[in-house]
KOLGUDREN-448237 format. One record per residue: residue number from 1; residue in one letter; chain; x, y, z of N, C-alpha, C in turn. Coordinates in pm, whole numbers, padded with zeros to 5 digits. Example, Ala and Ser with C-alpha at 12.3 -4.5 7.8 and 13.67 -1.06 7.14 Angstrom:
KOLGUDREN-448237
GUVEX resi resn chain   n_c1   n_c2   n_c3  ca_c1  ca_c2  ca_c3   c_c1   c_c2   c_c3
GUVEX    1    a     A  01319 -00569  00780  01230 -00450  00780  01320 -00330  00780
GUVEX    2    s     A  01285 -00225  00708  01367 -00106  00714  01290  00003  00787
This chain:
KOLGUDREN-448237
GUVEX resi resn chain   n_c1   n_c2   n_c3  ca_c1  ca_c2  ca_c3   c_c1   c_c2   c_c3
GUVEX    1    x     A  09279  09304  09773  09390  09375  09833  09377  09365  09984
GUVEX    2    x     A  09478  09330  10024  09501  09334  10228  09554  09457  10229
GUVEX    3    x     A  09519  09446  10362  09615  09584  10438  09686  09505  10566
GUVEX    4    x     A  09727  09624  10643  09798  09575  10761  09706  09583  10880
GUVEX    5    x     A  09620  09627  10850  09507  09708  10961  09462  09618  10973
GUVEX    6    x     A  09378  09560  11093  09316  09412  11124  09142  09465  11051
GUVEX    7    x     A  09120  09566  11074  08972  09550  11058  08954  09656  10872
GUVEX    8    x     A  08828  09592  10830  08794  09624  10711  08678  09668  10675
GUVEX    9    x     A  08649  09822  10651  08504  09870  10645  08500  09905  10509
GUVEX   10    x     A  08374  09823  10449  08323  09876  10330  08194  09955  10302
GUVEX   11    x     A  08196  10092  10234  08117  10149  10276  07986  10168  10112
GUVEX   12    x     A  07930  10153  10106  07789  10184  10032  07757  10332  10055
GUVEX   13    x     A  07847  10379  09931  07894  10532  09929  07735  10570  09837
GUVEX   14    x     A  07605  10499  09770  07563  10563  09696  07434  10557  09815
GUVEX   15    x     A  07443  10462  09904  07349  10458  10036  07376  10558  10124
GUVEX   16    x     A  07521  10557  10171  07537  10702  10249  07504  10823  10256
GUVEX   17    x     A  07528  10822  10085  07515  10982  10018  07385  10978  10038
GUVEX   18    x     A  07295  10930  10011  07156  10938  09998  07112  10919  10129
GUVEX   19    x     A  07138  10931  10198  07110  10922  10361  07089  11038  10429
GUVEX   20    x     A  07149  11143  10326  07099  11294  10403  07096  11354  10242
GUVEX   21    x     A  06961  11456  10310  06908  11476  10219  06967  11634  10154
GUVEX   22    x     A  07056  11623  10095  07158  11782  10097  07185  11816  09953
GUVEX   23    x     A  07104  11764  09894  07079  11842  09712  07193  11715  09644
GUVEX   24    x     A  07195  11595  09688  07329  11528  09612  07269  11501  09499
GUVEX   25    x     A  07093  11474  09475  07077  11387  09332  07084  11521  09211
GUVEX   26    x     A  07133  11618  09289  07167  11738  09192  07317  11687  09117
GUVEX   27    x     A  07417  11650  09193  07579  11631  09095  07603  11471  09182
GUVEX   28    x     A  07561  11420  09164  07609  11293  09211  07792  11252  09255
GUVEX   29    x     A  07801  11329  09102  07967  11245  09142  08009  11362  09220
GUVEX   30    x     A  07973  11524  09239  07991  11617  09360  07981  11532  09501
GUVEX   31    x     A  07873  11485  09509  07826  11414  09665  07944  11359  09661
GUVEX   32    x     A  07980  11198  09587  08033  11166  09596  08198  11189  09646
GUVEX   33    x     A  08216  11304  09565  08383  11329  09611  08352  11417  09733
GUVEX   34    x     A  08284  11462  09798  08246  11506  09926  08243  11404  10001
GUVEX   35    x     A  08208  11312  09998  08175  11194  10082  08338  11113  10085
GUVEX   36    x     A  08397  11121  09984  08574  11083  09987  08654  11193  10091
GUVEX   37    x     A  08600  11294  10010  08725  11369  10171  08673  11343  10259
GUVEX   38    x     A  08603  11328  10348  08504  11338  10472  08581  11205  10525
GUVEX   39    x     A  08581  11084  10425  08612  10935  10498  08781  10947  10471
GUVEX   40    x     A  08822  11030  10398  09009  11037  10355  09040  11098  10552
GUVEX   41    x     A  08968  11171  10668  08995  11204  10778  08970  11064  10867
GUVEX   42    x     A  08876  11006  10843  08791  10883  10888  08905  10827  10972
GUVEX   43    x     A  09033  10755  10919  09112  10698  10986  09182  10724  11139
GUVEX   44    x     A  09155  10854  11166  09192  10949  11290  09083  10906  11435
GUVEX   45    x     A  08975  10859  11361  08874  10815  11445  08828  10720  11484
GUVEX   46    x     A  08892  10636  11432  08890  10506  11449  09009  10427  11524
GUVEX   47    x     A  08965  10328  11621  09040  10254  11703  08987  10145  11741
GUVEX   48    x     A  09058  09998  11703  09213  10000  11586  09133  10093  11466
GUVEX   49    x     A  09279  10105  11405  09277  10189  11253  09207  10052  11151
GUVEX   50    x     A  09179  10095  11049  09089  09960  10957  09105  10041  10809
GUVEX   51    x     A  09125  09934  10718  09139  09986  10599  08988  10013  10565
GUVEX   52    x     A  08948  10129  10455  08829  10180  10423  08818  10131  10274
GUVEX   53    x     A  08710  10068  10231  08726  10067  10069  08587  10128  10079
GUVEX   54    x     A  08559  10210  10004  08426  10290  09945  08372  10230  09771
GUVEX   55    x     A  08239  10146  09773  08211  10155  09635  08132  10255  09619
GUVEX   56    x     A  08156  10293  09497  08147  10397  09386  08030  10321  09288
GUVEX   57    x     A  07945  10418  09217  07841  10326  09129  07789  10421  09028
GUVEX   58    x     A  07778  10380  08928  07669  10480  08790  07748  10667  08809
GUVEX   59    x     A  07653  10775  08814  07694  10867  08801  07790  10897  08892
GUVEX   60    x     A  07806  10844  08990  07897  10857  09109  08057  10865  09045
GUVEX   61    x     A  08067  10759  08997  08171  10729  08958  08273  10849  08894
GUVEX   62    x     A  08207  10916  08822  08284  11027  08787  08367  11110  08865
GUVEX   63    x     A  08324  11087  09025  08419  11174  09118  08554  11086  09122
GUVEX   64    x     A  08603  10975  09094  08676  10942  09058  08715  10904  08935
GUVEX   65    x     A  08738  10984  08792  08703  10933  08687  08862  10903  08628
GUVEX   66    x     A  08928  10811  08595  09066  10740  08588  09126  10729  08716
GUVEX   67    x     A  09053  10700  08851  09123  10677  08976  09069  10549  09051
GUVEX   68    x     A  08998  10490  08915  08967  10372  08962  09043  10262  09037
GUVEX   69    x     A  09009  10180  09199  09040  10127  09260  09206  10112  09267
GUVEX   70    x     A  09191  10265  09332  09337  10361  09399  09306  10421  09516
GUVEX   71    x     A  09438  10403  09555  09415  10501  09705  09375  10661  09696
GUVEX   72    x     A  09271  10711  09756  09229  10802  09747  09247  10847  09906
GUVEX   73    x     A  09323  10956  09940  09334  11024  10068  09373  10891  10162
GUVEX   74    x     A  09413  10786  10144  09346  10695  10243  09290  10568  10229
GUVEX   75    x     A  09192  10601  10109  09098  10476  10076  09108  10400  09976
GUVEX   76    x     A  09049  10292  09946  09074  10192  09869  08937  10259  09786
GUVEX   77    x     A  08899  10274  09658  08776  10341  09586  08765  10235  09494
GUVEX   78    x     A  08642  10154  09463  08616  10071  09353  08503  10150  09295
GUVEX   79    x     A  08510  10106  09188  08360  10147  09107  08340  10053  09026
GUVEX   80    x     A  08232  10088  09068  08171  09916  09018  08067  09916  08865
GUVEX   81    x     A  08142  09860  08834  08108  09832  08650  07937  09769  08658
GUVEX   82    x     A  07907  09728  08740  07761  09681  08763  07645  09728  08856
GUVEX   83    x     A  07619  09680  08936  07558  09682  09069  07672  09728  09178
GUVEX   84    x     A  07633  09804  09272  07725  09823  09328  07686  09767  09461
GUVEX   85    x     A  07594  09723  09487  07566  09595  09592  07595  09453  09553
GUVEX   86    x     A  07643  09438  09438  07693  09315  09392  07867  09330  09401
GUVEX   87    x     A  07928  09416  09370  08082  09458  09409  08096  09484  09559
GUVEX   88    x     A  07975  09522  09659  08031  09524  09780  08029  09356  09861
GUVEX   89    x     A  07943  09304  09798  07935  09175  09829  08078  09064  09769
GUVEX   90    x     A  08084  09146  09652  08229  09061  09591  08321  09082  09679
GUVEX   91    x     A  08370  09218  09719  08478  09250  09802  08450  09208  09955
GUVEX   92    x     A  08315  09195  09995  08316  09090  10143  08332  08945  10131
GUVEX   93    x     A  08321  08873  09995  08327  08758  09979  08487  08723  09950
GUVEX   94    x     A  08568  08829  09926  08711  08828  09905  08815  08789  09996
GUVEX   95    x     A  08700  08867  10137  08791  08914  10244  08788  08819  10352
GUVEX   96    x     A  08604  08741  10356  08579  08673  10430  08645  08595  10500
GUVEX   97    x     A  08736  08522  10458  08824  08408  10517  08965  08439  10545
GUVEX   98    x     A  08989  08567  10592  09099  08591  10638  09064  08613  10793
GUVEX   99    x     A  09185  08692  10857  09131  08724  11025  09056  08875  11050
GUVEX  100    x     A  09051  08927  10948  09028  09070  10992  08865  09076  11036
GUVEX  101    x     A  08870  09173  11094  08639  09185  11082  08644  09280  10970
GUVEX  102    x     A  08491  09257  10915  08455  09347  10854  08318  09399  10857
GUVEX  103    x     A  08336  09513  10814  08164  09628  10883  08132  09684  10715
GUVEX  104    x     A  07993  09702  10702  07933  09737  10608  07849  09839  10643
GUVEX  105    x     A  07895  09925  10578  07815  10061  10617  07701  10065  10500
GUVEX  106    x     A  07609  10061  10531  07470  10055  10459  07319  10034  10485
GUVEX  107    x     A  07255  10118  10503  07105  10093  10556  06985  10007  10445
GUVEX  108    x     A  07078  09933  10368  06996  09900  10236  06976  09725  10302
GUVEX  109    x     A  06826  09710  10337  06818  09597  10402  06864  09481  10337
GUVEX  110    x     A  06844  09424  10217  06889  09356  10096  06986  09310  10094
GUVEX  111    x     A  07089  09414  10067  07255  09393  10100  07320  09409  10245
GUVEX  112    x     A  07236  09436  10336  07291  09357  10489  07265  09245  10461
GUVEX  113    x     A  07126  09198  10449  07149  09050  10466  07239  08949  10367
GUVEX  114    x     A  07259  09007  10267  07359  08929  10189  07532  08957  10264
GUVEX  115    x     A  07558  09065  10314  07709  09050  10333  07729  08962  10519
GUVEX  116    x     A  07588  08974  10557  07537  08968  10714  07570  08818  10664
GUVEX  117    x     A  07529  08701  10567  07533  08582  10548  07680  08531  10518
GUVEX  118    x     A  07787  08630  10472  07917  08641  10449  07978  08633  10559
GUVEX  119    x     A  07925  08668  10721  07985  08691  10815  08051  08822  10849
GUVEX  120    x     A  07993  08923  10734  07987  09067  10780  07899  09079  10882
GUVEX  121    x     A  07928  09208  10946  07824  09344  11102  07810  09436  11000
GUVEX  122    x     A  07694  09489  10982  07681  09578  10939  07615  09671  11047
GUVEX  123    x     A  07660  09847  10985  07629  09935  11059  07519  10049  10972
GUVEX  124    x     A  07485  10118  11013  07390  10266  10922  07517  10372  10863
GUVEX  125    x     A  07446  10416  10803  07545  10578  10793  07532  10605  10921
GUVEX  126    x     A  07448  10677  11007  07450  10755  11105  07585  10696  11153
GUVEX  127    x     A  07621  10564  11186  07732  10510  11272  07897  10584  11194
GUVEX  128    x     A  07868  10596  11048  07983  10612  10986  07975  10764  11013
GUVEX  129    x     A  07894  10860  11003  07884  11029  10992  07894  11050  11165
GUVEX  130    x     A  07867  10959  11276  07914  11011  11388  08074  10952  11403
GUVEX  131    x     A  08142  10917  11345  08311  10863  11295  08383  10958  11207
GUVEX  132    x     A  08301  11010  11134  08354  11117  11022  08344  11275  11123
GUVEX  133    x     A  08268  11307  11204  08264  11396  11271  08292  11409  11399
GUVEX  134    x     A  08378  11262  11434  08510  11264  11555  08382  11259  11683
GUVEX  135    x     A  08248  11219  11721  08172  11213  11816  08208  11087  11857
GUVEX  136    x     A  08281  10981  11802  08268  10828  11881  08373  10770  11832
GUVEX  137    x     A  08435  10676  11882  08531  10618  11834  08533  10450  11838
């Protein structure tokens, strides 16, 4: 799926979540739909605007459970029937050869260097949670 937005951030929603340590491996798919509203504001903070796709993975998934890869607040939500570092890599390998950039939000060294070889930038959470909380733009 394109958008109109030049730039394209995919985010490693089960890396994020797990990036602060706030009781998520208690309800997973809770974190998870916490972590959807938080990025459904995301677009306000960003300049240019960029379409957001968030994968979704294993228990996660339930925060979207029949809202599979639909707009959510905003976002594009996949959940990924497998690996969900193998679906974020599918969806950078999708996108690769168009004009837009694209950023990978994920501190999981593994899958930087695989989307980093795609001709993704990847960034940390911290970069995405100081964007979600309007400190940088």
């Amino acid at each position: 799926m394109t958008d109109d937005r030049t730039a394209l951030i995919v985010v490693d929603a089960a890396n994020v979540v797990g990036s602060r340590p706030d009781g998520w491996w208690r309800d997973r798919a809770g974190a998870a739909r916490r972590l959807l509203v938080q990025l459904g504001a995301l677009d306000q903070h960003l300049d240019p605007p960029a379409e957001v796709v968030v994968v979704i993975e294993g228990a996660a998934k339930a925060a979207v459970a029949g809202e599979q890869d639909r707009k959510f607040d905003g976002l594009r939500v996949v959940s990924a029937d497998g690996s969900g570092d193998d679906t974020i890599v599918d969806v950078v390998a999708a996108e690769k050869d168009g004009d837009r950039a694209i950023t990978v939000v994920t501190a999981d060294r593994g899958l930087r260097a695989r989307v980093e070889a795609l001709g993704a930038v990847t960034v940390g959470p911290r970069w995405l949670f100081a964007r979600i909380d309007g400190e940088s733009s």
